[in-house]
N, C-alpha and C positions, 0 to 999 in steps of 0.2 A: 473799282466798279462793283457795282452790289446787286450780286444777282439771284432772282426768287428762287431757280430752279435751276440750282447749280450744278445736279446732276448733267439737268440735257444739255445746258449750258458749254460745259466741258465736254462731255461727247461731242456735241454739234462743233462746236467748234477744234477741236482735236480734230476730227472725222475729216473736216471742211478744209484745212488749213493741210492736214498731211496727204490730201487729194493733191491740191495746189502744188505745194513745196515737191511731191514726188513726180508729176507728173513734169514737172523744171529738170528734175533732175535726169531723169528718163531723157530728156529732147535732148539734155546735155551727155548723153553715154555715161553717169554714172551711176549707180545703183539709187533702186530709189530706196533705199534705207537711209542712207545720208539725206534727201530730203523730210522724210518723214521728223529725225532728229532736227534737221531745222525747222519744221514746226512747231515740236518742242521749247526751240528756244525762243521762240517770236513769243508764246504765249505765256513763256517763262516768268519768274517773278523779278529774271536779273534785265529784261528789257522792258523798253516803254509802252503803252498802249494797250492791245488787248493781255484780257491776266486772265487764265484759268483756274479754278481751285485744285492744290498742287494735289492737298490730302484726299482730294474725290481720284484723280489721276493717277496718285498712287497707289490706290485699294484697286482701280479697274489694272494696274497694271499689272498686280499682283494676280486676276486671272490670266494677263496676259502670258505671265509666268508660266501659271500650271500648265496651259493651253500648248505653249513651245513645248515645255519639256516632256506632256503628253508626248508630243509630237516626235521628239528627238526619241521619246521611247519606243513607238512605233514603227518607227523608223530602222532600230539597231539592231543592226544583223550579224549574229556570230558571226555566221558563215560567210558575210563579205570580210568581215577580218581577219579570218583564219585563213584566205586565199592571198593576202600580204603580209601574215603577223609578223614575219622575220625582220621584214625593213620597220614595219609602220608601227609596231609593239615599242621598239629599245630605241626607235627613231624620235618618236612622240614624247615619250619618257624623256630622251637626252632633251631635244630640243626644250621643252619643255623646263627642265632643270638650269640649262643654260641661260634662257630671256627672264627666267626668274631670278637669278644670282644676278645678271644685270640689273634688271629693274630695283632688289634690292641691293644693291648695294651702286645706286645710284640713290635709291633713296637716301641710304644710309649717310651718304656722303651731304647730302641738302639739311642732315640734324633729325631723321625722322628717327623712331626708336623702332626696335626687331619686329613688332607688334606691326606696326604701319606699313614695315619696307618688307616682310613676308607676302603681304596680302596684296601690295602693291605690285609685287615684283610677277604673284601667281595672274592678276588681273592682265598683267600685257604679255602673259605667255600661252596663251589659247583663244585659237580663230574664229571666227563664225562661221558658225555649219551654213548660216541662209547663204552668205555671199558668197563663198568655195562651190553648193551646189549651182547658183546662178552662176556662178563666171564658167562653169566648166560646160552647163549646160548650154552653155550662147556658144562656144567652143567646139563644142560635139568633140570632148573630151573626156565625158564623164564615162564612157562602158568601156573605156582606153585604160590599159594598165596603168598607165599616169593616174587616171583618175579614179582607180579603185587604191593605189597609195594614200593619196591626196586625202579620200575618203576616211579608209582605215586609219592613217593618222589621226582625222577628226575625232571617230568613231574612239577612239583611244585617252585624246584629249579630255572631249567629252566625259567620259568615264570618269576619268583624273579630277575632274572638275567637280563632279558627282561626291566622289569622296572628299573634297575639300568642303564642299557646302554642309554634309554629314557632321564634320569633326570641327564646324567656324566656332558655332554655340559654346559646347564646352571649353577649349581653346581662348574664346574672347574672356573667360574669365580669369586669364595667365597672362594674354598678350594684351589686353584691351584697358581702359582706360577706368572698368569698372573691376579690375582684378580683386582690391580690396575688400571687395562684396562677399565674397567668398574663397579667399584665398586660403582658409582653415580646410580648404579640401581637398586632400592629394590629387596630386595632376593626371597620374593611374587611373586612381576613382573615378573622377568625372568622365574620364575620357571609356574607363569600362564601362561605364554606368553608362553612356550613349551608344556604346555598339552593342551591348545585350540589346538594348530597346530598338535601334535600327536591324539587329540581327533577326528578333523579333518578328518583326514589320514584314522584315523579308522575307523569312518562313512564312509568314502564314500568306502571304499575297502567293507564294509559287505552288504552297499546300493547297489554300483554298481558293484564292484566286486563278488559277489553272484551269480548275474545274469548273468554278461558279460560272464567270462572265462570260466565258465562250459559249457557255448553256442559254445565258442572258442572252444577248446576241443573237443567237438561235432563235430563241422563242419568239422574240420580239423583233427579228427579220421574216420570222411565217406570219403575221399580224398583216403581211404588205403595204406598213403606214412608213411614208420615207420620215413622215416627222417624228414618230417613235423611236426610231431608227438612231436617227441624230440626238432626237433629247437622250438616248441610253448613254450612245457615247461620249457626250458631252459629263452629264451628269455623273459619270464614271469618275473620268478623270478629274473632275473640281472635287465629288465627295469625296473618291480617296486621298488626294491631299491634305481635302480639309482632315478628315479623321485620322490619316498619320501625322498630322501636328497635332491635334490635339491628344490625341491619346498614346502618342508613340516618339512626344519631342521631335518629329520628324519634320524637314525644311518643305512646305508646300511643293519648294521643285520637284525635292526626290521624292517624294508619294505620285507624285503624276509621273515622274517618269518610269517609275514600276508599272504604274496604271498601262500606261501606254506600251511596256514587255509582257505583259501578259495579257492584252487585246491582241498583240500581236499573234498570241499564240491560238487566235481564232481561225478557222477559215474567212472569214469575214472582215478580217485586220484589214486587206488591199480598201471592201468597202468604206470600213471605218473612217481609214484616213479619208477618202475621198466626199466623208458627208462630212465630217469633221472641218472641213480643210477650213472653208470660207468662215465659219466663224474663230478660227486658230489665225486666220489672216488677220481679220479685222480686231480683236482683241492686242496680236502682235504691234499693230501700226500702234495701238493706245499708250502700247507699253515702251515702243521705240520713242513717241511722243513724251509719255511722262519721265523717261532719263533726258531727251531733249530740254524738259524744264528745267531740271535740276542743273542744267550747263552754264557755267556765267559767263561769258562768252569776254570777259573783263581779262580773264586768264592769259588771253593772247598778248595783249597785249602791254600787262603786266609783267608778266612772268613769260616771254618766248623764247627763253634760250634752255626753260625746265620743258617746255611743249615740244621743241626742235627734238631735245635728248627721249623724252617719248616717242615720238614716231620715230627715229634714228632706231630704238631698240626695237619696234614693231616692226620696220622695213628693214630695216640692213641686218639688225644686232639676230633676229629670229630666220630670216633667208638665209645670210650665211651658213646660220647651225647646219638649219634642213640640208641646205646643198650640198656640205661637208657630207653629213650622213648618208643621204641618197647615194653619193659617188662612190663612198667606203663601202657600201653594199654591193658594188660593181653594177649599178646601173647607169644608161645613158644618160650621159650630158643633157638631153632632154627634158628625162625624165626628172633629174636634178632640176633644171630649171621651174617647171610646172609647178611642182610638190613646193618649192621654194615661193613661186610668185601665188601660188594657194595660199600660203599660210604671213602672207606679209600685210595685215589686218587682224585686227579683232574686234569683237563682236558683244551678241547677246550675254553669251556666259561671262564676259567682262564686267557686264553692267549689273547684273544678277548679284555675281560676287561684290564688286563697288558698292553698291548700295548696300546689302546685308551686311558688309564690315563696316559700313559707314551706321549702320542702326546700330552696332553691335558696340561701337567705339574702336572698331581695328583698323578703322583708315579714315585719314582727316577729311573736310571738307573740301579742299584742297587737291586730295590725290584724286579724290571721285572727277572733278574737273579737268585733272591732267588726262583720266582715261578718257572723259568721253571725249574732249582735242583731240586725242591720240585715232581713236576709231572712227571718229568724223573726216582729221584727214587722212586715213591708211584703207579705209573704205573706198574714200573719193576717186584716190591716185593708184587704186589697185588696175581697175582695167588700162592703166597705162604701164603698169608694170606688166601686164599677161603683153600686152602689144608688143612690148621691148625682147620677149622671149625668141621668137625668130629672127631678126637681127642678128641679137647676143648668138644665139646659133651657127647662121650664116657666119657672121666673122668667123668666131671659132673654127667652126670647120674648113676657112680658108686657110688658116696656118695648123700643118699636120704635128709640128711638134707639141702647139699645145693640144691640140685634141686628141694626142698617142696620150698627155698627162689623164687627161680626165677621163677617158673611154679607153682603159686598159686594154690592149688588143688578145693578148694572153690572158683568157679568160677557157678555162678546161670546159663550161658550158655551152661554148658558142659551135663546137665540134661534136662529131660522134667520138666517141672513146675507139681506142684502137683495136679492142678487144670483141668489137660490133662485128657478128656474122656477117658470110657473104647474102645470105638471105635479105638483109636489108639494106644491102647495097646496089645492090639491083635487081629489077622487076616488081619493088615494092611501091605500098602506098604512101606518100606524104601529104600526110592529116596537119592541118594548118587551121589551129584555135583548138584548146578542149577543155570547151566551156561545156553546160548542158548539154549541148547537141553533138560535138565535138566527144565528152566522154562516153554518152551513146551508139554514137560511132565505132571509138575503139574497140568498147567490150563486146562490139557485134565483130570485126572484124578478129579479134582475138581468140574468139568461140569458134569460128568457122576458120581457126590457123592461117590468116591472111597478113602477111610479115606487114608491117607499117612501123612510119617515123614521125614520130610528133613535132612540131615547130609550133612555139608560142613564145611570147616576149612575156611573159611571167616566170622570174628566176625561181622561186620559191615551189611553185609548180615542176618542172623540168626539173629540179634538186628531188622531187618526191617521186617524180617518173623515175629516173633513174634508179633512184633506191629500189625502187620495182623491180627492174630491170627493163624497164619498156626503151626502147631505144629513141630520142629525144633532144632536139637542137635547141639552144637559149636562143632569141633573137626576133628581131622585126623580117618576117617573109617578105615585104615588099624590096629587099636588099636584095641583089644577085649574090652578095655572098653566104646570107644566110641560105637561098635556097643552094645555093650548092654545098654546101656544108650537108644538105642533105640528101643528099647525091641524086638531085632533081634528075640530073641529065639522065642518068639510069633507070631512075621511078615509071611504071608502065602508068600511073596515077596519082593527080593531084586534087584533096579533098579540100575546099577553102567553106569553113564554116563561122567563118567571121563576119560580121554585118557591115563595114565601113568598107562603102562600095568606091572609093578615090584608090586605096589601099588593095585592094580584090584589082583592078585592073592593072594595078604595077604587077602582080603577081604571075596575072594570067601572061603579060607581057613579058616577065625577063623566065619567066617558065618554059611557053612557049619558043623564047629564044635559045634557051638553053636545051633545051628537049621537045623538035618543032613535031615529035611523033605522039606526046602525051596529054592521055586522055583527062581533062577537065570537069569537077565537080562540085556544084556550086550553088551554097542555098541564098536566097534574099528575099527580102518582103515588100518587095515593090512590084508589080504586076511587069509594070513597062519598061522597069528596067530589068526583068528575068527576061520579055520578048530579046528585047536588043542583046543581053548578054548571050543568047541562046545563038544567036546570028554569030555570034565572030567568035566561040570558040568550038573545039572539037569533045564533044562531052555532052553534060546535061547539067538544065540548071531547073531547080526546084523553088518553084515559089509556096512558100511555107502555109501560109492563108490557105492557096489553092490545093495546099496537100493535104491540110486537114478538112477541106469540103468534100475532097474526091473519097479519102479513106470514110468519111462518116456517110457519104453517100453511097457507097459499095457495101459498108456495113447494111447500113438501109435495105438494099437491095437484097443483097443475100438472104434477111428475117425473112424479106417475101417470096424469096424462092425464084425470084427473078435477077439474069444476067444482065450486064450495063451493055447500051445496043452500042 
């Protein structure tokens, strides 16, 4: 098909086709990322009928690129991984090392050489951030320690991934198919010669980049033009890209995704992403579309017993790892579960890397086929895998021998220590969450000598309380035995600063049953559900919205010297 304007040609239809395809896939409960990719393959070069031009597809895809890992940059927060680094740091790591030694040496096993079965093995060993946050988000899973694991794993992955895209370049000229190019040049060399210049890049974006764009941002948020606004951070993120590849060797990804850490380090980061978002959507769809081309959909059925053994290592071979590892950390079977069916898929950074090794010569045309099989169907049959989580549960916990295996009951976190004064044994407070609101909490309560007992199902946390000395239960509050462990029945006060209000009424319930004389305290952000809570227990509940209209209205008042009537 020979077309004048083959620019619009390929948008219009990419745009048109990944509407369609997604909006199927959606009525079907699977992600619409798997439709978008079959978009891709309809307009592919390996099917009949409509053809887009693959090389116009791949340059848009390549902002599509920037655009995500903008986005992943904006996105990454120390500080949510520093509140799981223990599990999700050597968790991510292991897992990670594991599905790659399969994958390679699964390659290896098919005739591929180290060069092929490294790249291959890295490409099915890290998930999609898009589909982990949607599956957890339709869940109301994500502000759940499950889901700040899950997260932080990402978050870590991600990274990993980061430094593999850094070190492909140099590398392909060892592993790759164009070694003899320049193989007169030590492997040291090249590979220093890329981190001065990446090390480079990175200095100067945190030196001057720090200071420059949050200033930018600034200025050109007092202008009050929202399309200023957006051309800035748009513009941000493609130039610095483009100018750490060229002038700094640097992979288009990683220049955006520094772009996108040190927007973040704006006040205006929350805005950013949010004008950002819809063209980072719509560029995304191009770019899930233009790996959808590259698929030859021939694979299946040629080759289904190399496609079965991908998804086998993506679902079984990468779940097991996680769940191993979650349990070894002494987290709940639950939790083990979640983290596990999070990461039974992969995603964008797969295709990113697939491709670049496939320009680079580090992976055949072939392996790029098997990934995107592999993510098309581990994407698909992911939300049938979260479904399977409660069941798998349920059973378990109707045979206590195996659930005494996986959920260690002798667990020194799940107790106060023996050594806990009688002060906080009874008449004290138990503070239940100490997240933002929750650590405000304490240090008020702490300052004014008021004895309390923290319960949160964050080991990591509770390990670092401890070390304090602050007295502190491991565990899920909505269990009667975690509140008793913290000697609810005795506590003159129970502070629940947690937001999942299913969870908050188990609480209030095996609390109340256990101590029908104590006093209940409790924030939420739902109007009508603070009325109704406020009705059935004995205590006070605060609705957070309404507390901050009352304090800035009382502030108000007082400037004028008038009392609230």
């Amino acid at each position: 098909m020979n077309h004048a304007l083959p620019l619009i040609t390929t948008v219009a239809m990419g745009f048109a086709l990944a509407l369609i395809m997604g909006f199927i896939a959606v009525r079907f409960k699977i992600p619409a990322l798997v439709g978008y990719l079959l978009a891709g393959v309809a307009i592919g070069p390996f099917t009949p009928g409509l053809m887009a031009n693959v090389e116009i597809a791949q340059e848009l895809a390549e902002i599509g690129v920037m655009l995500l890992m903008f986005g992943v940059g904006l996105h990454f927060s120390l500080s949510d991984l520093m509140h799981v680094r223990k599990v999700a740091i050597p968790g991510a790591l292991v897992q990670m090392i594991v599905a790659t030694l399969l994958g390679g040496c699964t390659a290896l096993m098919w005739g591929w050489n180290y060069g092929y079965a490294l790249i291959f093995g890295l490409s099915l060993s890290v998930a999609s951030t898009i589909v982990l946050l949607r599956a957890l988000e339709e869940r109301g899973t994500l502000e759940t320690i499950n889901g700040h694991i899950a997260v932080g794993w990402l978050l870590v992955e991600d990274l990993a991934m980061v430094v593999v895209l850094v070190l492909l370049p140099p590398l392909s000229q060892w592993l790759g198919t164009n070694a003899s190019e320049s193989i007169h040049k030590p492997l040291w060399f090249v590979l220093g010669l890329t981190l001065i210049k990446v090390s480079t890049f990175i200095a100067l974006m945190f030196l001057v980049g720090r200071r420059f764009f949050p200033k930018l941002l600034w200025h050109v948020a007092r202008t009050g033009s929202h399309e200023l606004f957006t051309l800035c951070v748009v513009t941000a993120a493609i130039s610095i890209a483009y100018v750490a590849a060229q002038l700094f060797g640097v992979s288009f990804a990683l220049g955006a995704f520094f772009a996108g850490m040190i927007m973040r380090e704006s006040a205006f980061s929350h805005r950013a992403a949010e004008e950002s978002l819809p063209l980072r959507d719509a560029f995304a769809v191009l770019f899930f579309v233009s790996v959808g081309m590259l698929f030859n959909p021939a694979v299946l059925v040629k080759q289904p017993l190399q496609v079965l053994t991908v998804v086998g290592i993506i679902v079984i071979g990468k779940s097991i790892a996680a769940f191993i590892i979650v349990l070894a950390f002494r987290y709940p079977l639950q939790s083990a579960l979640i983290v596990s069916a999070s990461l039974a898929q992969i995603g964008e950074f797969s295709f990113i890397l697939a491709e670049i090794g496939t320009r680079l010569g580090l992976l055949p045309v072939e392996g790029q086929s098997f990934i995107l099989a592999g993510a098309l169907i581990s994407i698909a049959i992911n939300p049938l895998i979260f479904r399977l989580i409660n069941p798998i549960h349920s059973w378990a916990k109707s045979h206590p021998k195996l659930i005494e295996i996986f959920e260690r009951s002798k667990d020194p976190l799940t107790e106060l220590p023996m050594t806990t004064t009688e002060e906080y044994l009874a008449g004290q407070v138990v503070l239940v969450g100490y997240g933002r609101v929750g650590k405000r909490v304490a240090q008020l309560l702490s300052e004014n000598a008021v004895p309390y007992v923290v319960v949160d199902d964050n080991r990591e946390l509770i390990e670092d309380l401890r070390i304090s000395g602050i007295p502190a239960v491991y565990g899920d509050a909505s269990k009667p035995s975690v509140l008793i462990q913290s000697h609810i029945a005795h506590a003159s006060m129970l502070i629940l600063v947690i937001s999942d209000t299913v969870h908050v009424r188990k609480m209030i319930q095996y609390a109340t049953q256990l101590n029908p004389d104590i006093e209940v305290v409790i924030r939420t952000h739902n109007e009508e559900e603070a009325t109704l809570l406020q009705k059935e227990i004995k205590g006070k509940v605060f609705f957070a919205e309404g507390e901050i209209a009352r304090n800035m209205g009382l502030y108000t008042l007082n400037r004028y010297g008038k009392s609230p009537i």
